[in-house]
ROPA-346963 format. One record per residue: y, z, x of N, C-alpha, C in turn; residue in three letters. Coordinates in steps of 0.02 Angstrom, whole numbers, plus 32768, in hexadecimal, padded with zeros to 4 digits. Layout:
BEGIN
YZXYZXYZXALA;...
end
This chain:
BEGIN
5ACDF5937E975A9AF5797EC45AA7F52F7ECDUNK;5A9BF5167EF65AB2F4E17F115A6DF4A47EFBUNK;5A29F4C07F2859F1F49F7F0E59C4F4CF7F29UNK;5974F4B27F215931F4E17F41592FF4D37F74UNK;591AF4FB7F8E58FEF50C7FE958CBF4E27FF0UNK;58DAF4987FF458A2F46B7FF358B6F42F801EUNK;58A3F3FF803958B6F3CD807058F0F39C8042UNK;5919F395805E5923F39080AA5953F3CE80BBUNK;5972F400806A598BF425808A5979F46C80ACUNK;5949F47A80AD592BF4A980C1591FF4A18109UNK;592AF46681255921F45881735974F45C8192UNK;59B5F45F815759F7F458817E59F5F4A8817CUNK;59F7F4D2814F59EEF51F814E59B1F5398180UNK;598BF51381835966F52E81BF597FF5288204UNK;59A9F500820859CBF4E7825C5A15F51B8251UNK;5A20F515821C5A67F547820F5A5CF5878233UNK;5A18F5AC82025A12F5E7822F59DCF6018266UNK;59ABF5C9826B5981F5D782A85990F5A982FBUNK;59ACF56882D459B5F54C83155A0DF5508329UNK;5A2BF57783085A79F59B831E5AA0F5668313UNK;5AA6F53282D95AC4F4FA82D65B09F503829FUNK;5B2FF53082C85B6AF543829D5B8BF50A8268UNK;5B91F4C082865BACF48882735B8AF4728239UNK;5B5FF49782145B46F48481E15B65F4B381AFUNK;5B83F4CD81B15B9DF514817F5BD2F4E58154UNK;5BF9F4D781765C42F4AB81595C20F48C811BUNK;5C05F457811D5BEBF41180DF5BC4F43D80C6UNK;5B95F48180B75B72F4AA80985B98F4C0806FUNK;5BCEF50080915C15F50780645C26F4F08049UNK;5C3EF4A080485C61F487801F5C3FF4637FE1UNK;5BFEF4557FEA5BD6F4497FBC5BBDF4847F8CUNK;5BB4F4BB7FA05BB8F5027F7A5BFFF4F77F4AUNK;5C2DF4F67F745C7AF50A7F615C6FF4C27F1BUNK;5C5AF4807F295C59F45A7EF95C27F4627EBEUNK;5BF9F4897EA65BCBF4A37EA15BCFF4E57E71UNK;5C07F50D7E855C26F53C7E635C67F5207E2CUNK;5C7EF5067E3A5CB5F4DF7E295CAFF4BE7DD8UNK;5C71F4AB7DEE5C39F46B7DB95C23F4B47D7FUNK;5BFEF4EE7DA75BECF5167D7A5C20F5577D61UNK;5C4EF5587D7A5C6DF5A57D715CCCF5797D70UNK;5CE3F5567D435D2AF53F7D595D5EF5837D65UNK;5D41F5A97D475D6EF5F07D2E5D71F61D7D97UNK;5D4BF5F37DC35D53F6077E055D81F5D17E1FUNK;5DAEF5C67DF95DE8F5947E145DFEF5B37E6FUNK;5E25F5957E8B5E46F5A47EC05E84F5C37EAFUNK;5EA0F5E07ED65F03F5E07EBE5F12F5A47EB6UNK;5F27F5687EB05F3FF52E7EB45F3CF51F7E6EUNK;5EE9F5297E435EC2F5217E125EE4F55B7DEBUNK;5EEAF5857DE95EECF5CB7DC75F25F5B87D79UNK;5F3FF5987D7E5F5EF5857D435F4FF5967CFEUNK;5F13F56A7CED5ED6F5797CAC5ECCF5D47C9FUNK;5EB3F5D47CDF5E93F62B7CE55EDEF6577CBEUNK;5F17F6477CE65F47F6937CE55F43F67A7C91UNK;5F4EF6407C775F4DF63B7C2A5F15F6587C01UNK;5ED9F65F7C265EBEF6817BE45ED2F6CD7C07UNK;5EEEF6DF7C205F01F71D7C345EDAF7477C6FUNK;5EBDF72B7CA25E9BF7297CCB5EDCF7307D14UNK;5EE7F7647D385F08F7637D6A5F06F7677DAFUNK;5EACF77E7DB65EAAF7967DFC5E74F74B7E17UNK;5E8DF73F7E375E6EF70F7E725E26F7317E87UNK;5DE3F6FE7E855D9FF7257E945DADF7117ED8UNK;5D76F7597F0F5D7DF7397F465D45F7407F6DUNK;5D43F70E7F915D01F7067FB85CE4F7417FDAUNK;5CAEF7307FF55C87F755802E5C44F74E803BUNK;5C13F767805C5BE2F74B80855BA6F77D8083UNK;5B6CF77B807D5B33F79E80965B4BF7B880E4UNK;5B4DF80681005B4FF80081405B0CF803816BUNK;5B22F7F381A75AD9F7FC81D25AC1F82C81EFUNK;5A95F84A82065A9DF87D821F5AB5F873827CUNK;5AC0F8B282925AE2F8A082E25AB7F87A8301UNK;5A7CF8A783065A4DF86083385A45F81E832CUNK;5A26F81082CF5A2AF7CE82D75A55F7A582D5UNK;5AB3F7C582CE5AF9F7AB82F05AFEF7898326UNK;5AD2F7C2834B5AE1F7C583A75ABCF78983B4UNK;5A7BF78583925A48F73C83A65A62F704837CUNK;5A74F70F83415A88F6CA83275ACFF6B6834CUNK;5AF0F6C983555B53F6C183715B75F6B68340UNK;5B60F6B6830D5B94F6B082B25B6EF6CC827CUNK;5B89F6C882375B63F6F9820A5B70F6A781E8UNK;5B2AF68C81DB5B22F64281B25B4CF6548166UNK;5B3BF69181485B5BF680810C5BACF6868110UNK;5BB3F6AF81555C07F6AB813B5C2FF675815EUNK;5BF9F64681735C17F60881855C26F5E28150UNK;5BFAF5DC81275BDCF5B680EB5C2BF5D380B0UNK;5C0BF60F80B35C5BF62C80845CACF6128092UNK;5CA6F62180DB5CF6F60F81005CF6F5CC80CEUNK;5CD0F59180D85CDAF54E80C95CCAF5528084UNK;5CB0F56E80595CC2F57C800B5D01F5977FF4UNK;5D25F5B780205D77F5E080005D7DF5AE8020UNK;5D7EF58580585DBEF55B80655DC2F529802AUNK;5D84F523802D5D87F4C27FEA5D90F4EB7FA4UNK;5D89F52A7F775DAAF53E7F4F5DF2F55A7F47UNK;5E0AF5637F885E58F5737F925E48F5C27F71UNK;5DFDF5E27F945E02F63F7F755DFFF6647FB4UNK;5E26F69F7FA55E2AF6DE7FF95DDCF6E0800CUNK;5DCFF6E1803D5D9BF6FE80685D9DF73A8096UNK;5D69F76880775D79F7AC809B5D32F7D3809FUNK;5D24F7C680DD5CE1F7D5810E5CD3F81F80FCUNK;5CFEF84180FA5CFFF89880F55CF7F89E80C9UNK;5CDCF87580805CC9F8A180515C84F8CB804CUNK;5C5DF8BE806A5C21F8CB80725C02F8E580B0UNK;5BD8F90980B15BD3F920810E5B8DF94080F4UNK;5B64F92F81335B1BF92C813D5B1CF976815EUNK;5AFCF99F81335AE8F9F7813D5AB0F9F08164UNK;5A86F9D4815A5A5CF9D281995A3DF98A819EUNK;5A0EF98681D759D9F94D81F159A5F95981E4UNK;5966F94281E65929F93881D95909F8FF81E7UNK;58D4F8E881D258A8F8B881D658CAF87A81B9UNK;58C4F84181C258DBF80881AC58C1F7FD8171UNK;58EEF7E0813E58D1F7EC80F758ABF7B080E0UNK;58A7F76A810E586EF746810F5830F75A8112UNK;583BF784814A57F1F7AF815E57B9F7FC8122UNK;57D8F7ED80EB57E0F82980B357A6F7F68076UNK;578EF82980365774F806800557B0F82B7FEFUNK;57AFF81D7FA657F0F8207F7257EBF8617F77UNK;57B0F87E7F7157C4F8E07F6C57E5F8F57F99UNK;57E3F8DF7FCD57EAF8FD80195836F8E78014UNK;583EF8AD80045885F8A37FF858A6F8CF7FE6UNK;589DF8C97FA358BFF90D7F7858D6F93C7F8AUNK;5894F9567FA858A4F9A87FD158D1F9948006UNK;58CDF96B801F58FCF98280795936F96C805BUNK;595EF93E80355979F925800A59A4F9627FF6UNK;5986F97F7FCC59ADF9BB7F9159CAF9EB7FD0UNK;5A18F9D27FB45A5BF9F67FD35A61F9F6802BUNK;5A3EF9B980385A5BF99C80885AA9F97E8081UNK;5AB3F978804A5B00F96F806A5B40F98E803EUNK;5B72F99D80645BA1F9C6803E5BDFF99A803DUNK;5C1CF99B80045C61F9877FFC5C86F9CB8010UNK;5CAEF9B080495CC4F9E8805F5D1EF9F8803DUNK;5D21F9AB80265D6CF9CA800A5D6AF9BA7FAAUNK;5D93F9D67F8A5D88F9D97F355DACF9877F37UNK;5D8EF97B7F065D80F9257EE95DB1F92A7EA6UNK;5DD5F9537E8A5E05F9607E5D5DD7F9027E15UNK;5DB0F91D7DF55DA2F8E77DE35DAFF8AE7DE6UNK;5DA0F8937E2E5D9BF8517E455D58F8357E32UNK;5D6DF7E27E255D2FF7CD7E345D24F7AA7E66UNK;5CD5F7B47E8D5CB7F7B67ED05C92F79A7ED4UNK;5CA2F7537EFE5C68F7197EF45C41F71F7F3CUNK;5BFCF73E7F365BD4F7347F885BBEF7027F94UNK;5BB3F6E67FC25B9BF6AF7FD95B52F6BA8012UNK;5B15F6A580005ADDF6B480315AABF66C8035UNK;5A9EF67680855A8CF61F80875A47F6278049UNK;5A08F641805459DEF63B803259BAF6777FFDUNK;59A7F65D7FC75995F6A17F935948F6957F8BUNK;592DF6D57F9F58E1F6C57F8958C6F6FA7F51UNK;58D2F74D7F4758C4F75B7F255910F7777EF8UNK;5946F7807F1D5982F78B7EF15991F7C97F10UNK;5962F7FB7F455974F83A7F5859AFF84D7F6BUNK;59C3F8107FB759FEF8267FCD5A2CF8127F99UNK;5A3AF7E77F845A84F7D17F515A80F81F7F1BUNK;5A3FF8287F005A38F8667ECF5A59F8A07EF3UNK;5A51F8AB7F245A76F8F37F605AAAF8EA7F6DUNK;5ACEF8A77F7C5B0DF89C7F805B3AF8AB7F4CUNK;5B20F8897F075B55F8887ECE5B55F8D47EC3UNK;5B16F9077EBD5B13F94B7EAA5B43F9737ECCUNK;5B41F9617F175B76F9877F405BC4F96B7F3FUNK;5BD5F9207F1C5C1CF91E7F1B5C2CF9327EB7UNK;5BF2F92C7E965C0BF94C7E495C17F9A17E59UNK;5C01F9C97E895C11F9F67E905C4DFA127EAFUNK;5C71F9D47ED35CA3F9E57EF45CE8F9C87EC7UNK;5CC5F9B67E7A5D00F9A97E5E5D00F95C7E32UNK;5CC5F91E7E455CD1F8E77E485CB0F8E07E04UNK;5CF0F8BA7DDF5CCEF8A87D875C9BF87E7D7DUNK;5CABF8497DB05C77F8097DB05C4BF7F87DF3UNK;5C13F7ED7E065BFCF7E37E3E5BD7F7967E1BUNK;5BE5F7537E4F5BEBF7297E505BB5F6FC7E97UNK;5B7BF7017E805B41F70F7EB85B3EF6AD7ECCUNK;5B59F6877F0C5B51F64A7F155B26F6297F53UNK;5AEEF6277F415ABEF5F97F7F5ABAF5BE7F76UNK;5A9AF5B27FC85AA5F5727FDD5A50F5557FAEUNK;5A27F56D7FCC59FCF5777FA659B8F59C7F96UNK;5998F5857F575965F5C17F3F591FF5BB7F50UNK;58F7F5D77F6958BBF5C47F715891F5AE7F3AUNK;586BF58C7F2A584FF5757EE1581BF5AB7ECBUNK;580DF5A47E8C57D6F5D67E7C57DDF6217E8CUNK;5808F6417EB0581CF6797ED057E9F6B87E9DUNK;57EDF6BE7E7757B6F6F17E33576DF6E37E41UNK;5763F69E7E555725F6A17E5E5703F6AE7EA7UNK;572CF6AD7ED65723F6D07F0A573CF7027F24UNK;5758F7407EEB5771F7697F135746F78B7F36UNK;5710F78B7F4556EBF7B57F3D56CBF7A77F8EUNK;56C8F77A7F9156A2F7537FD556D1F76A800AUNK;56B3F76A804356C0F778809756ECF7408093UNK;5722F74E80C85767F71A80DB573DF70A8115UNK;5750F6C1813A573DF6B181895782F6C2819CUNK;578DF6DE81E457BBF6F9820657EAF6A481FEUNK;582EF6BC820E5863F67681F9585DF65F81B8UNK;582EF67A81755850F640813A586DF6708116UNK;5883F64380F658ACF67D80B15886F6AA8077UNK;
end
């Protein structure tokens, strides 16, 4: 996690994905990518990988993204987190690969959800469509409020094979336990 969903950054992630401001993804990424780096060294890049193959560590982790669903693709014109990701593998020197993950269905916007409601629409919306031969699989999602989607993501790529799931936001909403419970306003996290 990068920081809380609190000013001033909660207003650049808000223009990221409501006011379509793609040009904010890059310096998000790379501050994630710096961020991970600080907490996880063992997600070296290839360049980095040196340390790793010595303690006997060989496979390169590799990126990927929360997907969107088609419509809100079609209205946003990019998927914010796999902007955010692209610019985390580039500044860690790790593969990026969009296809690990794929959205089984659409629904309601998960701002718009209390944490239960999450859950449910949540559990097994998304599938890994190809085997992960124990890779480890770092997702990347702009904002986390109750943990649902990242929780559905990692379940559906540990099933397709993946040893480690490696969950990285931009950021967390505060208190998130103590409001799961409360009505979302349409647009927040």
């Amino acid at each position: 996690m990068l920081a809380d969903y609190a000013p001033p950054l909660d207003r650049l992630v808000h223009a990221l994905k409501f006011g379509r401001d793609a040009a904010l993804a890059p310096p998000l990424g790379r501050a994630l990518a710096r961020r991970l780096a600080a907490a996880l060294p063992e997600c070296a890049g290839s360049a980095d990988r040196a340390p790793a193959a010595a303690r006997g560590e060989t496979a390169t982790p590799v990126v990927t993204a929360i997907p969107l669903s088609i419509d809100r693709l079609a209205w946003r014109g990019f998927n914010q987190s796999l902007e955010i990701a692209r610019a985390l593998a580039r500044a860690r020197r790790l593969p990026l690969d969009h296809r690990l993950l794929a959205r089984t269905r659409s629904g309601m916007p998960a701002s718009t959800l209390h944490a239960r409601e999450r859950r449910l629409a949540l559990a097994g919306a998304f599938a890994a469509p190809q085997a992960l031969a124990a890779r480890t699989v770092i997702v990347v999602d702009d904002v986390m409020t109750t943990g649902a989607t990242l929780r559905a993501a990692a379940d559906a790529l540990r099933s397709a094979g993946a040893a480690r799931v490696i969950n990285c936001v931009v950021a967390r909403t505060a208190h998130a336990d103590a409001r799961r419970d409360r009505p979302r306003r349409p647009g927040s996290p």
